[in-house]
C-alpha positions in Angstrom: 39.5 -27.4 -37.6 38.2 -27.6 -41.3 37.8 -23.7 -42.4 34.0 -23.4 -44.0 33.2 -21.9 -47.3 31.7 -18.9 -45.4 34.7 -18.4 -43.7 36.6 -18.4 -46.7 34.3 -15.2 -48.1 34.9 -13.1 -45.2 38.2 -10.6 -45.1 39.1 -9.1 -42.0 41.3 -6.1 -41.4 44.1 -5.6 -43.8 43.5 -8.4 -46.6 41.5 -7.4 -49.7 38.0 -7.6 -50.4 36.5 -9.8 -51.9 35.8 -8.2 -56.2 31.9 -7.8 -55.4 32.1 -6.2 -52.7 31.4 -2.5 -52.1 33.3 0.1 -49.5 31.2 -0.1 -46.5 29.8 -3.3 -46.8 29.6 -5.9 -44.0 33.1 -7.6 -45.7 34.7 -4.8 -44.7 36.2 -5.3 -40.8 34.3 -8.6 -38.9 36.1 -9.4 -36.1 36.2 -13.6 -35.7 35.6 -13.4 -31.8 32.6 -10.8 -32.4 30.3 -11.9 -34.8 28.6 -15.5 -35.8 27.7 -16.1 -39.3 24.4 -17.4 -40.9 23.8 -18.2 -44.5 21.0 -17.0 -46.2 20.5 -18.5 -49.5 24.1 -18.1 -50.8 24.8 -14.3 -49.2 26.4 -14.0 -46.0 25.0 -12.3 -43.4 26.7 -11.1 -40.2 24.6 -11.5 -36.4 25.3 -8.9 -34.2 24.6 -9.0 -30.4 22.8 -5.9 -30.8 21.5 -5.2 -34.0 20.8 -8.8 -34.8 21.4 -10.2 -38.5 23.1 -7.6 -41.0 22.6 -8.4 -44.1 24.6 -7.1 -47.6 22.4 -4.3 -48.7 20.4 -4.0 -45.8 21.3 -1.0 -43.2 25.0 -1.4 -41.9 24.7 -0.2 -38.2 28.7 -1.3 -37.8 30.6 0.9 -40.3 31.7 3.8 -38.2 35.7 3.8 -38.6 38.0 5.6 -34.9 38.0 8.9 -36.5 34.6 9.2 -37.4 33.8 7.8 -34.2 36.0 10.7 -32.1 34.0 13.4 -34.7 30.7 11.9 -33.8 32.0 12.1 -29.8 33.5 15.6 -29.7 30.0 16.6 -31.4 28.1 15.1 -28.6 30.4 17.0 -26.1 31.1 20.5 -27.9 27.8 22.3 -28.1 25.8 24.6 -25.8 27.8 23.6 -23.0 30.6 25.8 -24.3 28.2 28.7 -24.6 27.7 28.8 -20.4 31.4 28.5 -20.0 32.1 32.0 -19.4 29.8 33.1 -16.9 30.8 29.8 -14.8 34.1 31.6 -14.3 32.5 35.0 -13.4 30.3 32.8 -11.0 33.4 31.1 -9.6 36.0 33.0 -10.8 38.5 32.4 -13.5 40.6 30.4 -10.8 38.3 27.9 -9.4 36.3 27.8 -12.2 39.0 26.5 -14.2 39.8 23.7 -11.9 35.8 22.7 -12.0 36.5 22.4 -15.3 39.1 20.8 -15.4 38.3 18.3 -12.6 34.7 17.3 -13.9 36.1 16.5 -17.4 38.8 14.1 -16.0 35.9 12.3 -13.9 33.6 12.0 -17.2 36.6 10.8 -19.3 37.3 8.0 -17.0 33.3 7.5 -17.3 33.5 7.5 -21.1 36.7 5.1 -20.5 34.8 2.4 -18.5 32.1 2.6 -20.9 34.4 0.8 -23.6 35.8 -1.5 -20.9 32.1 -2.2 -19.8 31.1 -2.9 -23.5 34.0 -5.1 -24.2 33.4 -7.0 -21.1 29.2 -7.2 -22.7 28.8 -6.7 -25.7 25.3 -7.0 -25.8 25.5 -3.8 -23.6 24.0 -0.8 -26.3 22.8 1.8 -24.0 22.9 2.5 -20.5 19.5 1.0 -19.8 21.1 -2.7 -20.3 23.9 -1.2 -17.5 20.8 -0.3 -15.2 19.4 -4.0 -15.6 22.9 -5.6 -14.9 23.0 -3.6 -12.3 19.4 -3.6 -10.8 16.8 -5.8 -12.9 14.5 -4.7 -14.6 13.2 -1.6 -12.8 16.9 -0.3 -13.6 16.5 -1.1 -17.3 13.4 1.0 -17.2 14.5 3.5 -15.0 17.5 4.6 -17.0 15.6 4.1 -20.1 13.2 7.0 -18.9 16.4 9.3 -17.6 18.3 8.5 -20.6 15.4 9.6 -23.2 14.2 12.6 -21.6 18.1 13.3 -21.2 18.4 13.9 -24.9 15.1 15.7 -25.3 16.1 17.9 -22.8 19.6 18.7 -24.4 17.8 18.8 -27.6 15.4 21.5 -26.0 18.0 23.3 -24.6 19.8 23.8 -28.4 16.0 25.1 -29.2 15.8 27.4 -26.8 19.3 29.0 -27.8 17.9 28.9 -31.7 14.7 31.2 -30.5 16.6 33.5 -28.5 17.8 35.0 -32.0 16.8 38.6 -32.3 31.0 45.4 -34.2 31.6 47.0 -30.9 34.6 47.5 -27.9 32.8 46.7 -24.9 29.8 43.2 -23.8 26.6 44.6 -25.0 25.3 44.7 -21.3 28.4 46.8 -20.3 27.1 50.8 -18.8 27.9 53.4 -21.4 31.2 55.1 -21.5 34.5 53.6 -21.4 35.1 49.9 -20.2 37.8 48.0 -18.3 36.8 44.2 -17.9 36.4 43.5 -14.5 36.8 39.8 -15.0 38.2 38.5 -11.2 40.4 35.5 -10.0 38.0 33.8 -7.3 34.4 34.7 -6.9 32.0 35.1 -4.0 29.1 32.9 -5.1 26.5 31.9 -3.2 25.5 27.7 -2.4 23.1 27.8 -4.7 24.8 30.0 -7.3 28.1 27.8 -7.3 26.5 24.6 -7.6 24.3 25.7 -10.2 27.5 26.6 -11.9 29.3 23.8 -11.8 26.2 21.8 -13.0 26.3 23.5 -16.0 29.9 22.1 -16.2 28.5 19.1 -15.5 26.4 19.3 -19.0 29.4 20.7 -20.7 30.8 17.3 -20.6 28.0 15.4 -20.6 27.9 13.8 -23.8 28.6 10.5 -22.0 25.5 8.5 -22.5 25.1 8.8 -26.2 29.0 7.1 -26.2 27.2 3.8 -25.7 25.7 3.9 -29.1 28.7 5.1 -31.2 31.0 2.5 -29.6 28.3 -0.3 -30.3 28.8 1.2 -34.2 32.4 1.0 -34.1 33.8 -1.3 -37.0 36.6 -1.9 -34.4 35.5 -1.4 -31.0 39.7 -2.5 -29.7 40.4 1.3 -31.1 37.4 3.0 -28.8 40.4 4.1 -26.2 42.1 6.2 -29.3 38.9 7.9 -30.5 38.1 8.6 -27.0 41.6 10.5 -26.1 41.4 12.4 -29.2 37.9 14.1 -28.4 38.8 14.8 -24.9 41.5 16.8 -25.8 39.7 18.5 -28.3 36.5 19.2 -26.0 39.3 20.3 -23.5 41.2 22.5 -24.8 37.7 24.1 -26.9 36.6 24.8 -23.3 39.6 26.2 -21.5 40.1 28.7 -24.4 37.0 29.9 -25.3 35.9 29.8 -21.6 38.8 32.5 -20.6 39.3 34.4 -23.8 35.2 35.5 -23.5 35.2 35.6 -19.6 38.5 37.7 -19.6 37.6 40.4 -22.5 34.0 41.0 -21.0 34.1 40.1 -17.4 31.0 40.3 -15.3 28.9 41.5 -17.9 29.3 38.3 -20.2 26.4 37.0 -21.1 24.7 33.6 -21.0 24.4 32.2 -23.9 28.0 33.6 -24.7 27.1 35.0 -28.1 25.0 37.4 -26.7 27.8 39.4 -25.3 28.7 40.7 -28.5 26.0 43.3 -28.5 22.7 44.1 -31.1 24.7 43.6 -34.4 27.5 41.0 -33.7 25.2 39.1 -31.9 22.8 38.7 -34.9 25.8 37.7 -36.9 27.2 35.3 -34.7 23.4 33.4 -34.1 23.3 33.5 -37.6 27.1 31.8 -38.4 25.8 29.1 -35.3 22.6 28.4 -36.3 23.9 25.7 -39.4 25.7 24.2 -36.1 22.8 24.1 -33.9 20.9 22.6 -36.5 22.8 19.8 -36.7 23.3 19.8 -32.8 19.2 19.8 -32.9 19.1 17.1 -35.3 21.8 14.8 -33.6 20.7 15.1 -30.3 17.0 14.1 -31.7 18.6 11.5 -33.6 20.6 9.8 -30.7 17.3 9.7 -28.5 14.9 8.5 -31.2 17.6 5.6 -32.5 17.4 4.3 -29.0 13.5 4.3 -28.8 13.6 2.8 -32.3 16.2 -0.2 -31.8 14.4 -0.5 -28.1 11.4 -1.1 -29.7 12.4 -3.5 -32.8 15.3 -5.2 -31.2 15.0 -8.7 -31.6 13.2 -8.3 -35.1 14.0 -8.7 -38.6 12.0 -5.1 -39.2 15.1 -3.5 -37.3 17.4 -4.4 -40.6 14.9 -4.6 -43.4 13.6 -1.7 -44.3 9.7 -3.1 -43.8 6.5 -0.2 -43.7 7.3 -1.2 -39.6 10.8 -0.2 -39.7 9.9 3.2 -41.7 7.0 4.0 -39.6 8.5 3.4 -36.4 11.7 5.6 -37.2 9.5 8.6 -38.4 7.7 8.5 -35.6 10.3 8.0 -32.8 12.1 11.1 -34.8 8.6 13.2 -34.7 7.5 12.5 -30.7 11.7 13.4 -30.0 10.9 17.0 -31.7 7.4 17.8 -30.8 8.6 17.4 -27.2 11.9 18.7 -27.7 10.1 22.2 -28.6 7.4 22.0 -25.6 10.2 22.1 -23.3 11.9 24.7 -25.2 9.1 27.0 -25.0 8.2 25.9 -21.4 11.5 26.9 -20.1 13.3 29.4 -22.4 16.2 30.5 -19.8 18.9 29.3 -21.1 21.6 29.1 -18.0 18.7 27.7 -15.7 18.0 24.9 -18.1 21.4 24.0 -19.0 22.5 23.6 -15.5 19.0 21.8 -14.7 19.6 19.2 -17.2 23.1 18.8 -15.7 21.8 18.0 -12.4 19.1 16.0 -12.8 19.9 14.4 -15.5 23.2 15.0 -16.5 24.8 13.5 -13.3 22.6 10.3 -13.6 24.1 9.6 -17.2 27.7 10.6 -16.1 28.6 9.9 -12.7 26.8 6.8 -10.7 26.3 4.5 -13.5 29.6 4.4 -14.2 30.8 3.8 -10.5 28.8 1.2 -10.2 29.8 0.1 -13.9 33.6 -0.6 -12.1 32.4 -2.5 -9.5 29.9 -4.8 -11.2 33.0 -6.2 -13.1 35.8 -6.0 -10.6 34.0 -6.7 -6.7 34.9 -10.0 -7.1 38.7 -9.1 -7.8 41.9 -9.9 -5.5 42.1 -7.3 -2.8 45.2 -5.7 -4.0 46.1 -1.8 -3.2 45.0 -1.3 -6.8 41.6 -2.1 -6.0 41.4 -0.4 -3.1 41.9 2.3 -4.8 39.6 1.7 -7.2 36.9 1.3 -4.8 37.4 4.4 -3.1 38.0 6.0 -6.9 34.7 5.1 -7.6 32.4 5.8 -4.6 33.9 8.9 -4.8 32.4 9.3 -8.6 28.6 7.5 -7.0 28.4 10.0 -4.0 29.6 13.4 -5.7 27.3 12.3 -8.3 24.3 12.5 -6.0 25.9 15.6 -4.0 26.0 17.5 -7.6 21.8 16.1 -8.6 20.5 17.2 -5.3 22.6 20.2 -4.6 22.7 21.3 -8.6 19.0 20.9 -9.3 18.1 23.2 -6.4 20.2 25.9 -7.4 18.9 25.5 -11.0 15.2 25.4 -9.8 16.5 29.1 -7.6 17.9 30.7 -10.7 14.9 29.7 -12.7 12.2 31.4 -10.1 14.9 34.4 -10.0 14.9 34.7 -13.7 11.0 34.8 -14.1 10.7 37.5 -11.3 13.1 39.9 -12.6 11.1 42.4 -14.6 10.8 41.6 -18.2 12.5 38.9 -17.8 11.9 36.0 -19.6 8.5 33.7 -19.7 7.3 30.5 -20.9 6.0 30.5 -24.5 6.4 34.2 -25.2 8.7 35.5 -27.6 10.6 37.4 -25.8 14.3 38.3 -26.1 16.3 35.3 -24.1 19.5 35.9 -25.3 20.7 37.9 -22.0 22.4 41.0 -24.1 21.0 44.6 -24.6 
């Protein structure tokens, strides 16, 4: 077959580009079996199943490169979720509360895994509202649409929440006067509720699953999502294992949640202050990753989603300002930290995590041979659906518990007051 003249202009991975063409632009990486061409005049443009027709100088929404992709992942996953770490383990204790740990994070990395499989089986697959409708019609597109937005706003909330609570010694600042030994133990004596409140706040640890849809759909080379994947899991891993024993073992039973509290009046102040550039950013990324999914929900299928029309501008400012405003409501509705961390990871967390993503496997492989392998499989991935449901129903519960027992305690905290909700003296 005759090779066209716009084939001819485009340069694909590891041949040179062409002399007009600038770093970034959409000559850069275009994968043959991915994208279809269209001539515009005498520019080329690239169509997208997603984003629809990129144009040279227009917005390039498929320029993120496997490293930036794993930063933009381990982002998503490192945040508050590390600061409820510690008193996990003095809920559990250091023992079992490691292997929560360790156990939820290998069942959300497969989930992150199948979410590259799933895209490269679809492709027109960009967030897990177009897995709900594969999966259930319509009233799953909508459905996850709904859980998947107020996800984010939540999360986004919960990084607010830790950003008001702002207000060097040898002991937790909630530790009684005199000397102190940490009492830190090896396996705890939580109650139902207490336990699986805990380990939903694992749960949201690891939960940057859902917004993994978007970056991979960004990818310049989607083949290398496995690579960027393994490299933030290890990262997020061993971020939580350390930090997670290091505070729970030095302070014990009186660690406090947020974690930064437990460094008492002075170190506290100075360590809010070193995180608040990083929960700035947290604030504006989780914003970001709820509002760009409104905004390309909304515009997909036009030619305002790439041109930068008054539509495009005014539907992005405003996606970005309905994200915050309600970000903040919740923030101030619900300022306990641990009970909303471990809420969102039940009720929403789970939904964006665990089922999907069983279901996921078995919308591509039901069909399959019977082999032992997908026996396997099957049972690997009910197993994911059912404790996915077991942690929602049991977690959110717990949550709701530790959120009445939090308002009852005397001066504890309250919604929209300004009081103290950093949990240290």
């Amino acid at each position: 077959m005759a090779t066209t003249t716009f084939e001819k202009d485009i340069r694909h991975s590891g041949e040179p580009y062409p002399s007009d063409a600038k770093r970034g632009s959409i000559y850069q990486i275009i994968p043959p079996t991915e994208r279809r061409l269209s001539a515009q005049g005498r520019r080329i443009s690239v169509v997208d199943d997603i984003f629809g027709e990129i144009k040279e100088g227009g917005p390039n929404y498929r320029n993120v490169g496997w490293l930036g992709t794993a930063v933009l992942m381990v982002k998503t996953q490192i945040g508050l979720g590390v600061l409820s770490i510690p008193s996990v383990l003095d809920t559990l204790g250091m023992g079992p509360g490691l292997v929560v740990l360790i156990v939820i994070g290998i069942i959300t990395t497969w989930s992150n895994y199948i979410i590259g499989v799933f895209k490269k089986n679809h492709p027109s697959v960009y967030g897990i509202d177009d897995v709900g409708y594969k999966l259930f019609g319509k009233a799953g597109r909508e459905f996850f649409a709904i859980v998947f937005v107020l996800f984010w706003i939540f999360v986004a909330g919960a990084v607010l929440t830790l950003t008001i609570a702002v207000g060097v010694q040898d002991k937790p600042a909630a530790a009684p006067p005199g000397p102190f030994k940490s009492n830190w133990k090896a396996v705890g004596h939580p109650t139902f509720e207490s336990a699986i409140s805990a380990c939903s706040s694992i749960v949201f640890a690891w939960a940057g699953t859902p917004a993994f849809f978007q970056i991979a759909s960004e990818m310049r080379v989607p083949e290398l999502y496995t690579r960027s994947l393994l490299l933030c899991q290890s990262i997020v891993g061993v971020t939580y294992i350390v930090i997670g024993v290091v505070v729970y073992y030095y302070c014990g039973s009186f660690v406090a949640s947020p974690a930064l509290g437990s460094a008492g009046v002075l170190l506290k102040k100075v360590c809010y202050g070193l995180a608040l550039p990083g929960l700035c950013v947290s604030t504006l990324l989780f914003v970001h990753i709820a509002a760009k999914y409104v905004f390309v929900r909304m515009l997909r299928g036009s030619y305002h989603l790439t041109d930068p029309t008054f539509r495009h501008w005014a539907t992005w400012l405003g996606c970005t300002a309905a994200t915050t405003i309600i970000s903040y409501v919740i923030a101030s509705a619900i300022p306990v930290f641990g009970g909303l961390v471990s809420l969102i990871g039940a009720l929403l967390g789970t939904l964006m995590c665990f089922q999907p993503m069983g279901g996921m496997w078995l919308y591509d492989n039901w069909h399959n041979a019977r082999t032992g392998k997908w026996y396997a499989m099957v049972a690997w991935s009910s197993f994911v659906i059912v404790s996915g449901f077991f942690l929602m129903i049991g977690g959110t519960y717990g949550s709701v518990v530790d959120i009445k027992k939090s308002y009852a305690v005397s001066g504890g905290s309250s919604p929209w007051s300004c009081a103290d909700n950093s949990n240290s003296s």
